[in-house]
C-alpha positions as CSV (number, residue, x, y, z in Angstrom):
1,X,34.8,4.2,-7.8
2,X,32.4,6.9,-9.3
3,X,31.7,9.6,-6.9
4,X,28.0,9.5,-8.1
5,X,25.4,7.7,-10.0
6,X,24.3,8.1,-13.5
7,X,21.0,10.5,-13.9
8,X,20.1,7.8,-16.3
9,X,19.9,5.2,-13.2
10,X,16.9,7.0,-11.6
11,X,14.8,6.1,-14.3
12,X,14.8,2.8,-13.3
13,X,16.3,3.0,-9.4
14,X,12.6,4.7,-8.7
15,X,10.2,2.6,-10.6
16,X,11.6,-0.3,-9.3
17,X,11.6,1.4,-5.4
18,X,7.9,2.0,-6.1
19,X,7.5,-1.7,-7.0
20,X,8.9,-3.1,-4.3
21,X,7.4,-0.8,-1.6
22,X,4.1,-2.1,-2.9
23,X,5.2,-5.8,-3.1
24,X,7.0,-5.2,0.2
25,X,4.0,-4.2,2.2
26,X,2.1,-7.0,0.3
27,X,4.2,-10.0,1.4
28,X,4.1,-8.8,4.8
29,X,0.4,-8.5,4.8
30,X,0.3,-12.1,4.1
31,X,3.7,-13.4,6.0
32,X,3.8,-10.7,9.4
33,X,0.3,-13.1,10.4
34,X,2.1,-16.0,10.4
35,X,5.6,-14.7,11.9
36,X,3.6,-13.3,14.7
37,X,0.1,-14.5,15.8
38,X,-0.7,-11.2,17.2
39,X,-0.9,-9.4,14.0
40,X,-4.0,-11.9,12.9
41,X,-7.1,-10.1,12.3
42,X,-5.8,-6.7,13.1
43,X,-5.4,-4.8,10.2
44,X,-4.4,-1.6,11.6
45,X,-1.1,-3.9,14.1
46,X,-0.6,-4.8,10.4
47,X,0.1,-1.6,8.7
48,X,2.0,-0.4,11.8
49,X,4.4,-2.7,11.8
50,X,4.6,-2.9,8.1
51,X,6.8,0.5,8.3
52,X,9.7,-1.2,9.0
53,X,10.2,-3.5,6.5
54,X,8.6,-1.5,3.7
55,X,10.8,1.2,4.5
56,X,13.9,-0.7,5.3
57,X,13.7,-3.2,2.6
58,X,11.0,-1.9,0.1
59,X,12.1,1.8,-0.1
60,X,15.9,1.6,0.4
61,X,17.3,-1.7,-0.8
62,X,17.2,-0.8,-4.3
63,X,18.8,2.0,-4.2
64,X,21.7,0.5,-2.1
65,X,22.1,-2.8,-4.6
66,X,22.0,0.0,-7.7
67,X,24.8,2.3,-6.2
68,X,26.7,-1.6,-6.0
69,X,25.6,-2.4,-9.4
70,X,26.8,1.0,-10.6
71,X,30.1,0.7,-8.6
72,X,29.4,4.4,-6.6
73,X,30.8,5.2,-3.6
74,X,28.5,4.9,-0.7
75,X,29.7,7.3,0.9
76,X,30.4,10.0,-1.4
77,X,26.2,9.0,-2.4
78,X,25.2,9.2,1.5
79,X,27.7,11.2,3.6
80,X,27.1,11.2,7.1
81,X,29.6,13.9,7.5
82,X,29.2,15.6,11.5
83,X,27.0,18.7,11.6
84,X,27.3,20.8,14.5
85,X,24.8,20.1,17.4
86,X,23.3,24.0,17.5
87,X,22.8,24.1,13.5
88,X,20.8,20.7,13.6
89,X,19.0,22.8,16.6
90,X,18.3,25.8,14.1
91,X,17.5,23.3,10.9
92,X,15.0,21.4,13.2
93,X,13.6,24.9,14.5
94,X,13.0,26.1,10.6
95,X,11.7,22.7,9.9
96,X,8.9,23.2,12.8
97,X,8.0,26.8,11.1
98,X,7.7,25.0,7.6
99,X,5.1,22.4,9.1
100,X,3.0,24.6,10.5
101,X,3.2,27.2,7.3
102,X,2.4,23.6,5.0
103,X,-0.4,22.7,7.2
104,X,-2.1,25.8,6.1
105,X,-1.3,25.2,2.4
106,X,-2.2,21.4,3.0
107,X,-5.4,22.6,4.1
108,X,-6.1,25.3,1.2
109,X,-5.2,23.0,-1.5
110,X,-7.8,20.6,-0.4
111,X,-10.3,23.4,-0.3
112,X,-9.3,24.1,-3.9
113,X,-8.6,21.0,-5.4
114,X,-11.6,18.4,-3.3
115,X,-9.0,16.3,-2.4
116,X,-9.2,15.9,1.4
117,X,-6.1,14.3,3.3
118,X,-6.7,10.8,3.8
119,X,-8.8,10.3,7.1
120,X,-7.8,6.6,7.3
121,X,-3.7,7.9,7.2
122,X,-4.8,10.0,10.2
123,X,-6.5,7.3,11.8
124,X,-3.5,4.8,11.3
125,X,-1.2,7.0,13.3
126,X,-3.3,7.9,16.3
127,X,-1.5,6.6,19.6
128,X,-3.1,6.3,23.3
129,X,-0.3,5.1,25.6
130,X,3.5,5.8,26.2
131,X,4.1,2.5,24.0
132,X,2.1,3.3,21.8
133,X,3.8,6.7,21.0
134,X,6.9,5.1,21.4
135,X,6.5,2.7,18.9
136,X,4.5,5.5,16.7
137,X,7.8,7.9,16.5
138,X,10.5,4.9,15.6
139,X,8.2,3.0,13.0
140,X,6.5,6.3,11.4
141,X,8.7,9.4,12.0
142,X,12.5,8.0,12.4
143,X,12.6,4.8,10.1
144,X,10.6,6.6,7.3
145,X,12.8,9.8,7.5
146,X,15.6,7.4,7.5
147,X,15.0,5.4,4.6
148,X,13.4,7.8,2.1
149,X,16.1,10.4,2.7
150,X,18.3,8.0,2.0
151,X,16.6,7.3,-1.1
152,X,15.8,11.2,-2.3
153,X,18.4,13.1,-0.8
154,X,20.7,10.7,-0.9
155,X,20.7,8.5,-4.5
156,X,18.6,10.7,-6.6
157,X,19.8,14.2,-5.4
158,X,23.2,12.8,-6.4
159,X,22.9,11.5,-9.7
160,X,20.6,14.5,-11.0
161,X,22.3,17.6,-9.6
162,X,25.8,16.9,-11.2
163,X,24.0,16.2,-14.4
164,X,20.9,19.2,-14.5
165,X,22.5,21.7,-12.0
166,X,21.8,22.4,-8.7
167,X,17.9,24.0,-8.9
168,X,16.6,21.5,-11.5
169,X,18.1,18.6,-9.6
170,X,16.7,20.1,-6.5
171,X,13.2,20.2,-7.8
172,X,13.3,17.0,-9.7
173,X,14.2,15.7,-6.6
174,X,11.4,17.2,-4.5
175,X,9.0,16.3,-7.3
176,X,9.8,12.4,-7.0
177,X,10.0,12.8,-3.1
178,X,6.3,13.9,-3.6
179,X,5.3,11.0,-6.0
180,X,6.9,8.6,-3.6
181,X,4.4,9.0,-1.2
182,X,1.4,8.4,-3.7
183,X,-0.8,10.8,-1.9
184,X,-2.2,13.2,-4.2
185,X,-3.5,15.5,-2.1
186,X,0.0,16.2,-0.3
187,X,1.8,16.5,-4.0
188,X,2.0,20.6,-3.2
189,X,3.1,20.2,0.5
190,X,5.8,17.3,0.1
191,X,6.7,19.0,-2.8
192,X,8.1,22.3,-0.9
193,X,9.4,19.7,2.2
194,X,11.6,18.5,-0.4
195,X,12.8,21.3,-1.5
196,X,14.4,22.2,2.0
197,X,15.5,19.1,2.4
198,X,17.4,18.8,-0.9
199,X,18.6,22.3,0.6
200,X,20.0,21.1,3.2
201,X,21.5,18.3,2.2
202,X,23.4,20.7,-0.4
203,X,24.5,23.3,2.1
204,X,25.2,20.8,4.7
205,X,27.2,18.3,2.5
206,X,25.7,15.4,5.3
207,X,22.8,13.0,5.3
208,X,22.5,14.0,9.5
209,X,20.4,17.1,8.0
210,X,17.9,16.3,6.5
211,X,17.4,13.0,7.7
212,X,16.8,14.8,11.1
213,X,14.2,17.6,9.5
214,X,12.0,14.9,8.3
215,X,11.7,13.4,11.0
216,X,11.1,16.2,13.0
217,X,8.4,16.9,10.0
218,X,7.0,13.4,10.4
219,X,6.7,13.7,14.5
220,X,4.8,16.8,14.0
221,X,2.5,15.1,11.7
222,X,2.5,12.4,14.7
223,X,1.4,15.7,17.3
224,X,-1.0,17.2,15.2
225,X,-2.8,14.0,14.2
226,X,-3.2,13.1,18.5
227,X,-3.4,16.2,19.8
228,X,-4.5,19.2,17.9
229,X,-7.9,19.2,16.5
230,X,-9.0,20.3,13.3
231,X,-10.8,23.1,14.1
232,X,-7.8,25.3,16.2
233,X,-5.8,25.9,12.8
234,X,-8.4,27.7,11.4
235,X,-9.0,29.7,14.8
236,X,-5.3,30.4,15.4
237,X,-4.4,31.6,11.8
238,X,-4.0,35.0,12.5
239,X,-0.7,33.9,15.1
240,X,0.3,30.3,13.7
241,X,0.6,31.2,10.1
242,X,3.3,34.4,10.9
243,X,4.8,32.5,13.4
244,X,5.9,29.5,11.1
245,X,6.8,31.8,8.3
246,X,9.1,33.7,10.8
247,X,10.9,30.9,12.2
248,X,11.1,28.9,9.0
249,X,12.6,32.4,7.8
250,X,14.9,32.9,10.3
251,X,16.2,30.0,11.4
252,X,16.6,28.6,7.8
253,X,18.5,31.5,7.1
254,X,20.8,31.1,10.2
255,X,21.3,27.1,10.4
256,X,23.0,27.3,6.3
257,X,24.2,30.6,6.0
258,X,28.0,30.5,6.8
259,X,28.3,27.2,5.0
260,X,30.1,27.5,1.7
């Protein structure tokens, strides 16, 4: 079996994902209703829910039926080799500094560009009680960060690093990671989240990485949108910003360099 897939692959493996996440969270729209009655008429129980089979079936099916198609090796495409408990620690740590250092740019490149995060992608992930939260981390922090890494990191880092090299794979890589999310206004931000994560995955030689920095990434986005406001990043800049720049730094440095 081929060790990875062909670069040629993504050009088709990612239109096709983008299809079907939209046609995913379409048929669900119109069949979650009718599988349960308690979605009807709430738009918002609709989305929610929605995560899991856009994500699961929508976002990573095609890339699992075109590593088949192509006769790869799953798991030479999406190792889950074992990464040692303190260096996920340290790779989680840097991945805390990173959100709070992209917040900032999120923030500037608004200011700069008028294009304003998405209040109604904020509103969709506020929570209020303990199931609520609960619920919030599996269906928009872990099965996201599962699916799409899967996706990214996993089929397209593989086919376009063997072929371009390791920094134009990496940033191709990032750059679709970015487009995936259709969000314009967080091109820049996803865009540098990717980059790490491609690092990782690289230095790491595992899934375990990466998939575990997004969604430490996406819980922080989960924090920030339900208890932060708006106004304390502006009033903490002068400590925040260093802050995440030194731990991203730091522990970045220490959770990949003695791998080889």
């Amino acid at each position: 079996m081929k060790q990875h897939p062909s670069a040629r692959s993504v050009l088709w493996v990612v239109p096709v994902t983008m299809v079907a996440f939209f046609a995913t969270a379409v048929l669900w729209s119109i069949i979650g209703p009718l599988l349960i009655p308690a979605l009807r008429g709430n738009e918002r129980l609709i989305s929610l829910t929605g995560f899991f089979p856009i994500e699961l079936i929508g976002v990573l099916v095609p890339s699992l039926v075109a590593c088949k198609i192509g006769k790869v090796d799953f798991r030479a495409v999406f190792p889950f080799r074992r990464v040692a408990w303190w260096r996920l620690l340290l790779i989680v740590g840097a991945t805390f500094g990173l959100a709070l250092v992209i917040t900032y740019l999120q923030g500037w490149f608004a200011q700069a560009t008028g294009l304003p995060y998405p209040k109604d992608v904020t509103d969709l992930i506020r929570a209020h009680t303990p199931m609520q939260w609960a619920f919030m981390l599996l269906a928009v922090a872990f099965v996201p960060a599962f699916a799409e890494e899967m996706v990214t990191r996993g089929y397209v880092q593989s086919a376009l690093v063997p072929r371009l090299g390791l920094v134009w794979g990496i940033l191709l890589t990032a750059g679709i990671f970015a487009l995936m999310h259709f969000l314009p206004a967080g091109i820049p931000t996803y865009v540098i989240l990717g980059i790490w994560l491609s690092w990782v995955r690289h230095r790491t030689g595992s899934m375990i990485g990466p998939i575990a920095a997004h969604a430490t990434n996406n819980t922080l986005a989960l924090l920030q949108a339900n208890l932060v406001p708006e106004a304390y990043w502006a009033t903490n800049i002068a400590w925040v910003l260093p802050l995440g720049v030194v731990l991203f730094g730091t522990l970045g440095y220490l959770s990949l360099k003695d791998l080889k």
